[in-house]
N, CA, C and O atoms as a Tinker XYZ file with bonds, in Angstrom:
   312  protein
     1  N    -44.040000    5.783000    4.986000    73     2
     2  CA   -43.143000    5.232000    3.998000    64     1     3
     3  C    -43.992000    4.459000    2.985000    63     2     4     5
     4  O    -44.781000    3.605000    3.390000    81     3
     5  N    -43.864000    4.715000    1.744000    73     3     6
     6  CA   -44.496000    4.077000    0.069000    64     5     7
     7  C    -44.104000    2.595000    0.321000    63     6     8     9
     8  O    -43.013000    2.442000    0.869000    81     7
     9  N    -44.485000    1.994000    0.155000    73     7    10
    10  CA   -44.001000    0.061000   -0.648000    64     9    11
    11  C    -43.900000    0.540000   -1.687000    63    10    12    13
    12  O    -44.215000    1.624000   -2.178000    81    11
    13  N    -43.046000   -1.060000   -2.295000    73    11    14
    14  CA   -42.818000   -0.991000   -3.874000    64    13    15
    15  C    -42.885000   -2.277000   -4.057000    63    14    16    17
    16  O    -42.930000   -3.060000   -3.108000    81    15
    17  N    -42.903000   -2.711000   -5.513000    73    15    18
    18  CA   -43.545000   -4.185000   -5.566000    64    17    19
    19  C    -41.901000   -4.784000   -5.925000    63    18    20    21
    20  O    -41.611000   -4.318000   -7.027000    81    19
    21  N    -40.785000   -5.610000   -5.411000    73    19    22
    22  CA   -40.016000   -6.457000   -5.994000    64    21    23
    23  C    -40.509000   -7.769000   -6.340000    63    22    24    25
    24  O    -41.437000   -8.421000   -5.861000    81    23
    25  N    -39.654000   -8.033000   -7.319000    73    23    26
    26  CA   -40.037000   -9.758000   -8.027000    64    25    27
    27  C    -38.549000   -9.990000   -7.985000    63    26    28    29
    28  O    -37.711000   -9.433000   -8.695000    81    27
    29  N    -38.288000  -11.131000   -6.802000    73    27    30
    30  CA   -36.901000  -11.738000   -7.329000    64    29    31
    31  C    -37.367000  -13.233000   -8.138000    63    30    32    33
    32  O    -38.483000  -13.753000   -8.110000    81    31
    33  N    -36.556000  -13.556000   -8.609000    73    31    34
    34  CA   -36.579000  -15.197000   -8.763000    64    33    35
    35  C    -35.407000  -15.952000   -8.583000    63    34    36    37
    36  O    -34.383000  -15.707000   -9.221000    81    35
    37  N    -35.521000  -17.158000   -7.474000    73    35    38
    38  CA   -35.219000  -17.386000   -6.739000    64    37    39
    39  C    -35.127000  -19.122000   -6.831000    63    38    40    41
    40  O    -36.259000  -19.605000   -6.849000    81    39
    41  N    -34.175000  -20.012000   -6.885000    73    39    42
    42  CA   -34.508000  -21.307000   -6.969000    64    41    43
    43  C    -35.333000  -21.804000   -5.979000    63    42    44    45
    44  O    -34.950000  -21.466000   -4.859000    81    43
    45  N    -36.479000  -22.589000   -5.995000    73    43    46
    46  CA   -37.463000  -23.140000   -5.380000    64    45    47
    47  C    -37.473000  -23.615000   -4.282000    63    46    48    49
    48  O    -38.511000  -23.769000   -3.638000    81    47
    49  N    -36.250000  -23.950000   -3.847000    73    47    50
    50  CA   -35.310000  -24.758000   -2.882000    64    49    51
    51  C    -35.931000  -23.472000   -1.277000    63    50    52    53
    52  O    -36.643000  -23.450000   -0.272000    81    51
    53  N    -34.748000  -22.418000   -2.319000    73    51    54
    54  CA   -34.654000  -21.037000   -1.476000    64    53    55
    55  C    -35.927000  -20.438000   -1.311000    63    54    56    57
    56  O    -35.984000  -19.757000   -0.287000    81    55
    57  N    -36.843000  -20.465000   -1.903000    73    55    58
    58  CA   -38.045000  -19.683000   -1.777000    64    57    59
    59  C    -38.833000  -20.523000   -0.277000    63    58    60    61
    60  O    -39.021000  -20.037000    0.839000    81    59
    61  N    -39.151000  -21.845000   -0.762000    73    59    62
    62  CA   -39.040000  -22.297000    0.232000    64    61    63
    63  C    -38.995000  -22.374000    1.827000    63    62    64    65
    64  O    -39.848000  -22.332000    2.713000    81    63
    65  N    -37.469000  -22.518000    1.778000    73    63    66
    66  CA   -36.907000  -22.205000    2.848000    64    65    67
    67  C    -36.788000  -21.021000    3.778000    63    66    68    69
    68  O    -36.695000  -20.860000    4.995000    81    67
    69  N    -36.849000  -19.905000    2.195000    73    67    70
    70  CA   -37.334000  -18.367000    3.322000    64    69    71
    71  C    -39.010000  -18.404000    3.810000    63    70    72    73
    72  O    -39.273000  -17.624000    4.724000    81    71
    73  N    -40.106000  -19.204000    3.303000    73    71    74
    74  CA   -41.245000  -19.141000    3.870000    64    73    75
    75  C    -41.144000  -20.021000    4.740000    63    74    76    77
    76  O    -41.995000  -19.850000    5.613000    81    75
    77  N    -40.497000  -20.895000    4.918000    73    75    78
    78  CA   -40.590000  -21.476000    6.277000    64    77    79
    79  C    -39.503000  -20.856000    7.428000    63    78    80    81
    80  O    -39.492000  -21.218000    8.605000    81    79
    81  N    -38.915000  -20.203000    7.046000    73    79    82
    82  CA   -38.161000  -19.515000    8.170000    64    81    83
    83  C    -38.800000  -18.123000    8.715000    63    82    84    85
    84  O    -38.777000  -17.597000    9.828000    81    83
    85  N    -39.379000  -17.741000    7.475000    73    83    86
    86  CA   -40.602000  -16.769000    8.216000    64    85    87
    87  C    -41.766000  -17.015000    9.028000    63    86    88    89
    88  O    -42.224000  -16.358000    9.963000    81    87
    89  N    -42.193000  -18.181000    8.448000    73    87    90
    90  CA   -43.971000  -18.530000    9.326000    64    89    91
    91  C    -43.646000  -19.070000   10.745000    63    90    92    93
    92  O    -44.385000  -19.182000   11.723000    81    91
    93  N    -41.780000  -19.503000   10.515000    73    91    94
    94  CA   -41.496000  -20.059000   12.271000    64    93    95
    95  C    -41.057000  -18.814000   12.686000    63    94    96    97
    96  O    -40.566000  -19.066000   13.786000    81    95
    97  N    -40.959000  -17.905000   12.537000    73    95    98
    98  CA   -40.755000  -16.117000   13.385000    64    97    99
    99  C    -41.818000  -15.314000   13.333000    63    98   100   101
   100  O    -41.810000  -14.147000   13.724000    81    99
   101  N    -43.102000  -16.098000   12.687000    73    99   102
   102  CA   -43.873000  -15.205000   12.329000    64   101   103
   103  C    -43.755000  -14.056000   11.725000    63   102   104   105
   104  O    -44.149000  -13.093000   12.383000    81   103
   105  N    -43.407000  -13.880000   10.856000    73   103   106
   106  CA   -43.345000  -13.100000    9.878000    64   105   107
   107  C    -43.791000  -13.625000    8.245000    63   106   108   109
   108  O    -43.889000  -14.809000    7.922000    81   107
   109  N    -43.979000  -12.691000    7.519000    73   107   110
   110  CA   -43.986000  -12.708000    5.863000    64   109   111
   111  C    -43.107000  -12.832000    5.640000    63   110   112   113
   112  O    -42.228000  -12.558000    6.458000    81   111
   113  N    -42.776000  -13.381000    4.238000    73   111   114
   114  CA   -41.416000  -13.539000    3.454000    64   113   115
   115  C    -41.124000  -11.814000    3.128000    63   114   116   117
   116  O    -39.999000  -11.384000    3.382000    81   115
   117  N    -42.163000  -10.880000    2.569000    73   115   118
   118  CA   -41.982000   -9.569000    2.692000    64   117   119
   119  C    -41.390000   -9.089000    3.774000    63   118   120   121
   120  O    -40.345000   -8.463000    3.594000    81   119
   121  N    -41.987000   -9.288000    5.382000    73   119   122
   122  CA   -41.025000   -8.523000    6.141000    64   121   123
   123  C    -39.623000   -9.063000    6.770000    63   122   124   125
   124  O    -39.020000   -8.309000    7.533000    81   123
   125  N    -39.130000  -10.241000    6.498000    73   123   126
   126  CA   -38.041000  -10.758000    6.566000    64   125   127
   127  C    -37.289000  -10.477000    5.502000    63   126   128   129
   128  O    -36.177000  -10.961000    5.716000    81   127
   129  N    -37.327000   -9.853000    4.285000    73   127   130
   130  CA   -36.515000   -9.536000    3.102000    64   129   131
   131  C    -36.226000   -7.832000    3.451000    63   130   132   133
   132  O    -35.148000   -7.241000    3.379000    81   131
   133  N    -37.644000   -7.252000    3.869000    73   131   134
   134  CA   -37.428000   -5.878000    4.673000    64   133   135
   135  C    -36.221000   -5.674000    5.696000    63   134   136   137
   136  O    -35.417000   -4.747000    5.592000    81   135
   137  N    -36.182000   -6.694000    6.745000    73   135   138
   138  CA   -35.805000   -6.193000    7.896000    64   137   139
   139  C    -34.336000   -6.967000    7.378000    63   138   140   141
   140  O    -33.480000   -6.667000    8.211000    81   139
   141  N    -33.655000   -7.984000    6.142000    73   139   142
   142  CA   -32.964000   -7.867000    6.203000    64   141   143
   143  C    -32.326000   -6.790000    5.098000    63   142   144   145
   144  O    -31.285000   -7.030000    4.486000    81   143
   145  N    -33.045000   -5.664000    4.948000    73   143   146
   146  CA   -32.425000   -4.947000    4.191000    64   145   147
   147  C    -32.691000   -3.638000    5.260000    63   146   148   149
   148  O    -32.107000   -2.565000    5.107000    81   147
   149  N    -33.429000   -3.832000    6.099000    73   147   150
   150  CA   -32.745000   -3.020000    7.148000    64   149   151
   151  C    -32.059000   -3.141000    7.546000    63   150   152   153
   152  O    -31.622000   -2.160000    8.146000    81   151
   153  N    -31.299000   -4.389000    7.622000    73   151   154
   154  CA   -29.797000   -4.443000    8.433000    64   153   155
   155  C    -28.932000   -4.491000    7.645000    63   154   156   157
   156  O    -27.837000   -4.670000    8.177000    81   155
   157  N    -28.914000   -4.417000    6.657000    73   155   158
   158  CA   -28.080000   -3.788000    5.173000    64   157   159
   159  C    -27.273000   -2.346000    5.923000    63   158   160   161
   160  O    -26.127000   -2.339000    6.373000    81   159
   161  N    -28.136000   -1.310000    5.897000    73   159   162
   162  CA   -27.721000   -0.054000    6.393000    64   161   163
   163  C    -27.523000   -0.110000    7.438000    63   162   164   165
   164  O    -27.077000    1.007000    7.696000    81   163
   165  N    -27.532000   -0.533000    8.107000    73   163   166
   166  CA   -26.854000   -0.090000   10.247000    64   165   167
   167  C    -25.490000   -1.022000   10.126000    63   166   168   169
   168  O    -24.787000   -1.054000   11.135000    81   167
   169  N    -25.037000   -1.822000    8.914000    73   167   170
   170  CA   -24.360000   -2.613000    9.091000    64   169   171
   171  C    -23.261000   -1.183000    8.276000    63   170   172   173
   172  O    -23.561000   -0.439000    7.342000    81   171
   173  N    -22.154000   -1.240000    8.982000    73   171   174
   174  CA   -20.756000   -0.640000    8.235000    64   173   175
   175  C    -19.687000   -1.206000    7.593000    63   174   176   177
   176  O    -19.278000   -2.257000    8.088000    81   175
   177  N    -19.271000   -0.896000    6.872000    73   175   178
   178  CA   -17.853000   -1.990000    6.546000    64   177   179
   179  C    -17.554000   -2.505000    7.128000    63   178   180   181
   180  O    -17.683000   -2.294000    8.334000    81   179
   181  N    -16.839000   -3.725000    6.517000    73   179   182
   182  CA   -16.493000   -5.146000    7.171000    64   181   183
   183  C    -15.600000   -4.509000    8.395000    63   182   184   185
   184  O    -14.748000   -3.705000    8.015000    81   183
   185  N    -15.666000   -4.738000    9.731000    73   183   186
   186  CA   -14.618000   -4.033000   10.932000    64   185   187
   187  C    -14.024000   -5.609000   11.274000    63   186   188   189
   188  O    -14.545000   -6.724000   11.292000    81   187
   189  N    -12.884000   -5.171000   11.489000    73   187   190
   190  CA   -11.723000   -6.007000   11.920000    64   189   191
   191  C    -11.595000   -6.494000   13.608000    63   190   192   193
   192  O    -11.645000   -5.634000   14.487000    81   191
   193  N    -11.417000   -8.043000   13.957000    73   191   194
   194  CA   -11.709000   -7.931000   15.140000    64   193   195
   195  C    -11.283000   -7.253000   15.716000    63   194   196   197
   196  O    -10.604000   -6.482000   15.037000    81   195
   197  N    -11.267000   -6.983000   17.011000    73   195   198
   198  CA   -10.674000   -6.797000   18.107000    64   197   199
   199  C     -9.102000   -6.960000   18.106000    63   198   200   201
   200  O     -8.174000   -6.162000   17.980000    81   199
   201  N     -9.213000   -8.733000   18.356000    73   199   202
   202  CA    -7.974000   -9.295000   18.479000    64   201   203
   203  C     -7.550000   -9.022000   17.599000    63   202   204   205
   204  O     -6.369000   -8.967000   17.945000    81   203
   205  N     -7.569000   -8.723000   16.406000    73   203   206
   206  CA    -6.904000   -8.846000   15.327000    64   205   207
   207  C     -6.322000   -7.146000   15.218000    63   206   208   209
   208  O     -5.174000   -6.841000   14.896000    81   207
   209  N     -7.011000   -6.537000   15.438000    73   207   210
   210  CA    -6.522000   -5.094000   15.487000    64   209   211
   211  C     -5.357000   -4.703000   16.568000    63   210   212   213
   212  O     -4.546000   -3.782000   16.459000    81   211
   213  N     -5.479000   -5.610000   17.606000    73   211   214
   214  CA    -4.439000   -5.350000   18.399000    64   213   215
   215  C     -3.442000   -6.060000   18.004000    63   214   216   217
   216  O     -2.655000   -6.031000   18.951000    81   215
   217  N     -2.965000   -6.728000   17.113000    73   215   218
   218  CA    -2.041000   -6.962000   16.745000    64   217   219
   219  C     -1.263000   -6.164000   15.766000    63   218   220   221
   220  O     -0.056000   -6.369000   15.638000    81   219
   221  N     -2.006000   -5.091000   14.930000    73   219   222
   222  CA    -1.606000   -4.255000   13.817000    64   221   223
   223  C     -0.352000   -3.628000   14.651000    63   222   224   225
   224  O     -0.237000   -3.910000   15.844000    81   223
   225  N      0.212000   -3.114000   14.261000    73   223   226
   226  CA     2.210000   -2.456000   14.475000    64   225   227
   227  C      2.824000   -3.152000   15.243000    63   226   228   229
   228  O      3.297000   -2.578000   16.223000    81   227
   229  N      2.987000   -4.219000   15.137000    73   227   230
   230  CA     4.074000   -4.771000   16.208000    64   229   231
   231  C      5.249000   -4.572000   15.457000    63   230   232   233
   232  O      6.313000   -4.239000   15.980000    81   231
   233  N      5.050000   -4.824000   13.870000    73   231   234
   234  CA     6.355000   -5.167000   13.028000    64   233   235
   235  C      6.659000   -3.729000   12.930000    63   234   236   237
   236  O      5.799000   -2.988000   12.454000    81   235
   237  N      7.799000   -3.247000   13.333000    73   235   238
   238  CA     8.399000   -1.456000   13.141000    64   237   239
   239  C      8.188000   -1.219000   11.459000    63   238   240   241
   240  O      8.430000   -2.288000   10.899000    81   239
   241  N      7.871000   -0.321000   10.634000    73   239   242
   242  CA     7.777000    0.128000    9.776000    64   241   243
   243  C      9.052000    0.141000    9.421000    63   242   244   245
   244  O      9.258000   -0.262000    8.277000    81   243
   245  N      9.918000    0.455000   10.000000    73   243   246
   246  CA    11.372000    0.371000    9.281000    64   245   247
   247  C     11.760000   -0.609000    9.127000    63   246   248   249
   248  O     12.970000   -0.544000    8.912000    81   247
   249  N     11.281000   -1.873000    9.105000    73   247   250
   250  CA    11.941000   -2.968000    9.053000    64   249   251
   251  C     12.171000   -3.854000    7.830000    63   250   252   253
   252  O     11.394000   -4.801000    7.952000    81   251
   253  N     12.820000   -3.971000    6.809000    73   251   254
   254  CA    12.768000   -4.893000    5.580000    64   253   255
   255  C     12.167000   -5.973000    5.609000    63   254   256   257
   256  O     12.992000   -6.861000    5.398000    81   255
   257  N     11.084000   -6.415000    5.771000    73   255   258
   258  CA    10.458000   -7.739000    6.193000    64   257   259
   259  C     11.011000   -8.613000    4.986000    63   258   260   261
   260  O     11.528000   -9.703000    5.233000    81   259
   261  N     10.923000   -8.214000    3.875000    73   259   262
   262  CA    11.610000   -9.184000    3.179000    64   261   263
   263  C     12.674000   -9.814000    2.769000    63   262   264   265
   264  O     12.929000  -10.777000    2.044000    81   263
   265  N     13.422000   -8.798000    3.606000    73   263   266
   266  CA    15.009000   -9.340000    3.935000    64   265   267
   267  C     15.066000  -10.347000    4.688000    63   266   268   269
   268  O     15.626000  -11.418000    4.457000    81   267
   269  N     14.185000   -9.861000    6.085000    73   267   270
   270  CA    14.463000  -10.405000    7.199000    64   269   271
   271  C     14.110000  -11.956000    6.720000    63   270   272   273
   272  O     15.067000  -12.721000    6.845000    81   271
   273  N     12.931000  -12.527000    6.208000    73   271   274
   274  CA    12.379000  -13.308000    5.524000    64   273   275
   275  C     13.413000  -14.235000    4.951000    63   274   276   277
   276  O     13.567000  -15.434000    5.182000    81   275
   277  N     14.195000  -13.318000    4.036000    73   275   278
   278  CA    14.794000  -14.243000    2.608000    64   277   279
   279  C     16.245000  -14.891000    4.012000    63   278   280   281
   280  O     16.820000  -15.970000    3.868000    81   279
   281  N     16.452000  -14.192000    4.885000    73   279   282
   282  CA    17.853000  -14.399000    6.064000    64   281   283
   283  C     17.048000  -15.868000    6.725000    63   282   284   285
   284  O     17.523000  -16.984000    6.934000    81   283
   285  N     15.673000  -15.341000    6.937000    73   283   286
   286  CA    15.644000  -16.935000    7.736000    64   285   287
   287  C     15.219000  -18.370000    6.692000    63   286   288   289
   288  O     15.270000  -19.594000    6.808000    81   287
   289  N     14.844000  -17.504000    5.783000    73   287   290
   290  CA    14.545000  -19.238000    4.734000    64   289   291
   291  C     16.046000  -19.614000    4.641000    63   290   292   293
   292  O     16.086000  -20.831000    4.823000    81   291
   293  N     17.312000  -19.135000    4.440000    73   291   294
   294  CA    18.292000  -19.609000    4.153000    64   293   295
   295  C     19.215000  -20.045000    4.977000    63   294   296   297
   296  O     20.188000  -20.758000    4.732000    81   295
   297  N     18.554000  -19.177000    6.838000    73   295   298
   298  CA    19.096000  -19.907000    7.707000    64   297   299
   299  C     18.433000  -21.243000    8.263000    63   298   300   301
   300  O     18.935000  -21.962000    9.127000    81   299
   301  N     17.001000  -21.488000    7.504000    73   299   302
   302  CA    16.381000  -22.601000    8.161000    64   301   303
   303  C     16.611000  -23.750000    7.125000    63   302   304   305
   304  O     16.284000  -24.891000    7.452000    81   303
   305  N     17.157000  -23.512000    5.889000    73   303   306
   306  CA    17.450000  -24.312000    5.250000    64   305   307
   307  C     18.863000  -24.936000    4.736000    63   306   308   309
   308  O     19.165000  -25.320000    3.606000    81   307
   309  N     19.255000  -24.923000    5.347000    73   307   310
   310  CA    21.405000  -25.079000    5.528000    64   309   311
   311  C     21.494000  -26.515000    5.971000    63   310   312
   312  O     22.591000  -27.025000    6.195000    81   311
């Protein structure tokens, strides 16, 4: 695989902070910008938890939710 030369610029703060988060993993600021752009690609669209997926259809598709809605604001507010 070729290298290629990037130039970001970067507030000073951040530059920083990525060389010291590299020299404590031992690594370059190069291969920590690498490997997180290797995990760029193995990463897929945002996936939905678990829990949260098991909750998808409880509400029946046939159901007017916004009826049902506008029935209880007016029964909770009487």
């Amino acid at each position: 695989m070729s290298n290629a030369t990037l130039t970001l610029n970067l507030p000073s703060e951040e530059v920083d902070s990525l060389r010291s988060f590299a020299g404590e993993h031992g690594l370059t600021v190069a291969e920590l910008v690498g490997r997180f752009a290797q995990g760029l690609k193995t990463v897929g669209p945002a996936s939905i938890h678990p829990e949260v997926l098991a909750l998808t259809g409880l509400i029946p598709a046939e159901w007017d939710v916004e009826s049902v809605h506008r029935r209880h604001l007016l029964d909770k507010h009487r």
